[in-house]
MMTF fields as JSON, N, C-alpha, C and O atoms, coordinates in Angstrom:
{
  "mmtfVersion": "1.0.0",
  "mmtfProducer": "UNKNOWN",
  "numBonds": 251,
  "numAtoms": 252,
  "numGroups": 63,
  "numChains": 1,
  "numModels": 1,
  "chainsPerModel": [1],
  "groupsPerChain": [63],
  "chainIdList": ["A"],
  "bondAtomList": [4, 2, 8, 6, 12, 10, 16, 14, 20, 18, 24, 22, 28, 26, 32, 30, 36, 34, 40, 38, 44, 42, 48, 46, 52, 50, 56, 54, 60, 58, 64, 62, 68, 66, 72, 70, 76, 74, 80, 78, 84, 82, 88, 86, 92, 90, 96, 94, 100, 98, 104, 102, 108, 106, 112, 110, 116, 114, 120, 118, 124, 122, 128, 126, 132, 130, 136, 134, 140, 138, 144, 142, 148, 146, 152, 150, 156, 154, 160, 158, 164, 162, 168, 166, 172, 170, 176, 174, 180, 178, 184, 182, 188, 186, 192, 190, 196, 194, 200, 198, 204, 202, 208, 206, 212, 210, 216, 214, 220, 218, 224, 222, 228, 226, 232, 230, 236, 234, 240, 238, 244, 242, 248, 246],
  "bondOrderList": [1, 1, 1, 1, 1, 1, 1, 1, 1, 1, 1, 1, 1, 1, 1, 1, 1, 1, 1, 1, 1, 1, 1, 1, 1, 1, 1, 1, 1, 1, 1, 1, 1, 1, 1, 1, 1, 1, 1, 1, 1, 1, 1, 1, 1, 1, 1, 1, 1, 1, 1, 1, 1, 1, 1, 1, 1, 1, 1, 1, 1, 1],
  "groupList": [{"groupName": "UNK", "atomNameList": ["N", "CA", "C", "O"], "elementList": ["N", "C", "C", "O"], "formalChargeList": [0, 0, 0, 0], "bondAtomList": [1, 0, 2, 1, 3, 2], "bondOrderList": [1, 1, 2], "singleLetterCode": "X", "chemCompType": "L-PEPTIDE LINKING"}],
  "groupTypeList": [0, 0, 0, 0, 0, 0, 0, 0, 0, 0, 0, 0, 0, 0, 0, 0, 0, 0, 0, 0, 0, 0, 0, 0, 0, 0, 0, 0, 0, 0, 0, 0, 0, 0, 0, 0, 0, 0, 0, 0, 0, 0, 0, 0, 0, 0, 0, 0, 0, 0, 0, 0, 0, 0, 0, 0, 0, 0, 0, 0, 0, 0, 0],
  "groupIdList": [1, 2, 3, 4, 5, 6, 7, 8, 9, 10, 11, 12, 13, 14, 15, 16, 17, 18, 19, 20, 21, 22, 23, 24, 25, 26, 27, 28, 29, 30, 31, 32, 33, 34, 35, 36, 37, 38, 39, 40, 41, 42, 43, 44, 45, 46, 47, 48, 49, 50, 51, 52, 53, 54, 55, 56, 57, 58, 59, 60, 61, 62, 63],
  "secStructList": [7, 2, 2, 2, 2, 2, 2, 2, 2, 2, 2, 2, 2, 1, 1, 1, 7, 7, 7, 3, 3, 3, 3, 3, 3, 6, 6, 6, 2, 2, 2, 2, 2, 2, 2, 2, 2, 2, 6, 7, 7, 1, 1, 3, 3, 3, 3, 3, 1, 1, 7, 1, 1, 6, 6, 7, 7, 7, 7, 7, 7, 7, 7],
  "xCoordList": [142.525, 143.671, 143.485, 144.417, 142.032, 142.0, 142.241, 142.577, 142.097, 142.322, 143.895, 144.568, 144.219, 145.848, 146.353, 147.033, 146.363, 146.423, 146.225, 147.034, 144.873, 144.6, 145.259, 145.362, 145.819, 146.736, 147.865, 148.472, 148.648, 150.041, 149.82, 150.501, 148.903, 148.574, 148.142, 148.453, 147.39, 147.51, 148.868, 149.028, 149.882, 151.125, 151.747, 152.291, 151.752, 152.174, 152.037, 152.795, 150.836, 150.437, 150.572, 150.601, 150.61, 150.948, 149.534, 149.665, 148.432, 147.296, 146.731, 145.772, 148.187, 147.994, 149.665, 150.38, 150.138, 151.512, 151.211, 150.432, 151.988, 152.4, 153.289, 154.446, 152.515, 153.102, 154.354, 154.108, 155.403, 157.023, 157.124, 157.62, 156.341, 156.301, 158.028, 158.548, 158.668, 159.836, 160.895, 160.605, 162.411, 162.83, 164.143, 164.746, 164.548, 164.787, 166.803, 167.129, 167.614, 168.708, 168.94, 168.573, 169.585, 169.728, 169.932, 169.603, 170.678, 170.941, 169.76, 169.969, 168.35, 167.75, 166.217, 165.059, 166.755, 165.765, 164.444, 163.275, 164.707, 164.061, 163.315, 162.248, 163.254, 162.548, 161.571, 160.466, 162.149, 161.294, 160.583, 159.522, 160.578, 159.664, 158.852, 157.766, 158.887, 157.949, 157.194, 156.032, 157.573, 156.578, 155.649, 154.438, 155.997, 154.906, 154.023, 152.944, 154.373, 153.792, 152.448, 151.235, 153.083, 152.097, 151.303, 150.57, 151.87, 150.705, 151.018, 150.09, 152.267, 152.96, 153.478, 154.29, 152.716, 153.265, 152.126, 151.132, 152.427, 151.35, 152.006, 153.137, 151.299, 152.268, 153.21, 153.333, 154.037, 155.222, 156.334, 156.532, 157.097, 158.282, 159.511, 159.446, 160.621, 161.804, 162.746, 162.78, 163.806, 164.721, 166.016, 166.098, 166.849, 167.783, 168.995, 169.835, 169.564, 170.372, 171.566, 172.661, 171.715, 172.751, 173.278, 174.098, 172.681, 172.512, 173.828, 173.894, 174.54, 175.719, 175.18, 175.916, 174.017, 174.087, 172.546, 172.355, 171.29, 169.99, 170.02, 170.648, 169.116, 168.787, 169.636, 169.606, 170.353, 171.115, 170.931, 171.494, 169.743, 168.92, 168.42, 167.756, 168.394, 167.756, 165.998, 165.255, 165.991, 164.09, 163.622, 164.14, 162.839, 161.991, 160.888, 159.789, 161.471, 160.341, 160.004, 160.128, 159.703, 159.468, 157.732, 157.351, 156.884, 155.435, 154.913, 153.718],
  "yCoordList": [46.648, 47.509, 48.392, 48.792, 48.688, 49.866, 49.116, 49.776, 47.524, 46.895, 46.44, 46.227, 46.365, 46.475, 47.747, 47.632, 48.455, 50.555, 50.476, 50.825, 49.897, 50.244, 49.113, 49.233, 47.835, 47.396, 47.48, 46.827, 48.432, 48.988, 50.091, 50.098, 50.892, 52.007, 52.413, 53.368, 51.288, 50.924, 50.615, 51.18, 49.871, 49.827, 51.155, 51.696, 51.619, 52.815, 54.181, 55.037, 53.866, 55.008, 54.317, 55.134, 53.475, 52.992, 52.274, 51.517, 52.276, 52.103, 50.425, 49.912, 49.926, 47.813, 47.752, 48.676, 46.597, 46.101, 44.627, 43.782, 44.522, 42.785, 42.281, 42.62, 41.312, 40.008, 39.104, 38.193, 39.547, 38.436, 37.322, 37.168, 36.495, 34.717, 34.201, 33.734, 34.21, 33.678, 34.23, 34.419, 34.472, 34.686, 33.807, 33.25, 33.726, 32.634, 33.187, 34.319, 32.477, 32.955, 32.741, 31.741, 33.867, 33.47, 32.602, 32.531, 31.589, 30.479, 29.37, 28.166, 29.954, 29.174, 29.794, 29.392, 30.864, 31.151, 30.205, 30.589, 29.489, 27.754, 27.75, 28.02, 27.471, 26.708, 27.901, 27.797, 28.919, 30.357, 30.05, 29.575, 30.057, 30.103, 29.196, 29.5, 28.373, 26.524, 26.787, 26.392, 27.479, 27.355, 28.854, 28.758, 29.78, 30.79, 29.647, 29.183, 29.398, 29.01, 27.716, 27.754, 26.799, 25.643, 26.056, 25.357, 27.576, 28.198, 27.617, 27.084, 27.565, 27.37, 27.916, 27.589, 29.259, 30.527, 31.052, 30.897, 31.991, 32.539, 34.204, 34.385, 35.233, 36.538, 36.302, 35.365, 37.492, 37.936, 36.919, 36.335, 36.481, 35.78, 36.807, 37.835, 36.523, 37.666, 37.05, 35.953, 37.178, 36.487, 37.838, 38.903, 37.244, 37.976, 38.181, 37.407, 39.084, 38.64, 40.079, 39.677, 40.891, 41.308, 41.781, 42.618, 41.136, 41.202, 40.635, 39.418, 40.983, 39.7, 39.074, 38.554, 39.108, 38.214, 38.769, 39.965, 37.834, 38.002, 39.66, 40.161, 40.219, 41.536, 42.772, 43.939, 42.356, 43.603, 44.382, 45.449, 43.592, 44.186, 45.33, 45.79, 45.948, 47.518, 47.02, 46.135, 48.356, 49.08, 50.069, 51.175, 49.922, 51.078, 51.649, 51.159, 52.645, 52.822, 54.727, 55.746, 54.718, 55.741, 55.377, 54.211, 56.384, 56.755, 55.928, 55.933],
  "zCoordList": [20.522, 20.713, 21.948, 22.645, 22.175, 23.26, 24.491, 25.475, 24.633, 26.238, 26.233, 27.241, 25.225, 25.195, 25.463, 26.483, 25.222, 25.589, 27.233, 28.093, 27.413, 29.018, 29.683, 30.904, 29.053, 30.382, 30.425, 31.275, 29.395, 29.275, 30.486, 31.512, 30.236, 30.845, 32.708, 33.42, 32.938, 34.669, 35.28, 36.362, 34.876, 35.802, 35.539, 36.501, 34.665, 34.301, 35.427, 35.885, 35.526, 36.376, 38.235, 39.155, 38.396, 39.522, 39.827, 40.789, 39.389, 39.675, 40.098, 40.673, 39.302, 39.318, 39.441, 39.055, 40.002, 40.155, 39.429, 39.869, 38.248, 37.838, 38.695, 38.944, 39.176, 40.26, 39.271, 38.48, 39.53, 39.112, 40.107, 41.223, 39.103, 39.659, 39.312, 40.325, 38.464, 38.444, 37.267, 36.086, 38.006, 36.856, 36.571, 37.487, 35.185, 34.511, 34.2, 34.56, 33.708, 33.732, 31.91, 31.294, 31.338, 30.058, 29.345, 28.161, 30.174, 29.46, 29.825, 29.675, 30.378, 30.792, 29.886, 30.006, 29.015, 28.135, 27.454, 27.454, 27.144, 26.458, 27.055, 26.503, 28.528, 29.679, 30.056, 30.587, 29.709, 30.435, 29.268, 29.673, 27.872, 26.817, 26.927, 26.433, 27.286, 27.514, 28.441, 28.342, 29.544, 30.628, 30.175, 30.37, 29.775, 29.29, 28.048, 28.418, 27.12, 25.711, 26.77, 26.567, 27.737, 27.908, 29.59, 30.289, 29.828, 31.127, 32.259, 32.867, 32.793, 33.898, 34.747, 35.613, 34.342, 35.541, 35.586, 34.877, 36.885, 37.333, 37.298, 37.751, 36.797, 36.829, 35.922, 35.133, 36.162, 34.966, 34.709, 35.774, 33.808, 33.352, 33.382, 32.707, 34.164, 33.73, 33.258, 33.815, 32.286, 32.12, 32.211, 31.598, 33.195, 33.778, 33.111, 33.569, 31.988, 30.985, 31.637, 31.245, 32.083, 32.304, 33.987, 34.365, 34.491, 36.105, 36.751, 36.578, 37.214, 37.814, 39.012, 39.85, 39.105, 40.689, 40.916, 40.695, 41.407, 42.019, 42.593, 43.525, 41.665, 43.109, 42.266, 42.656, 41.118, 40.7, 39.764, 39.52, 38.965, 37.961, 37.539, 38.468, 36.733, 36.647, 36.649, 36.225, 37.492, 37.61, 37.141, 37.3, 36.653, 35.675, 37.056, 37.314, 37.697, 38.678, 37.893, 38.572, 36.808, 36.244, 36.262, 36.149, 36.398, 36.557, 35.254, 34.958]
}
């Protein structure tokens, strides 16, 4: 539990950035789940569910 705590806790503080290898479109959910479950990405999975268009997404740039 405590190395789960500390890797919530480094992006948090700005100290590490997770690398977003690819993101997936809701209706493409499935395929985003298959390639996490059989290790086909490298870095984060996003699946883009209320975005109208690449790039419009909300950011959590809170500390």
């Amino acid at each position: 539990m405590a190395e789960a705590h500390e890797a919530d806790r480094l992006p948090r503080l700005g100290m590490i950035a997770p690398t977003l290898s690819v993101t997936y479109s809701l209706t493409e959910a499935g395929g985003a789940t298959r390639a996490v479950r059989l290790g086909e990405h490298v870095g984060k999975v996003s699946i883009s569910c209320l975005a109208p268009s690449d790039g419009l997404g909300v950011e959590d740039h809170a500390p």
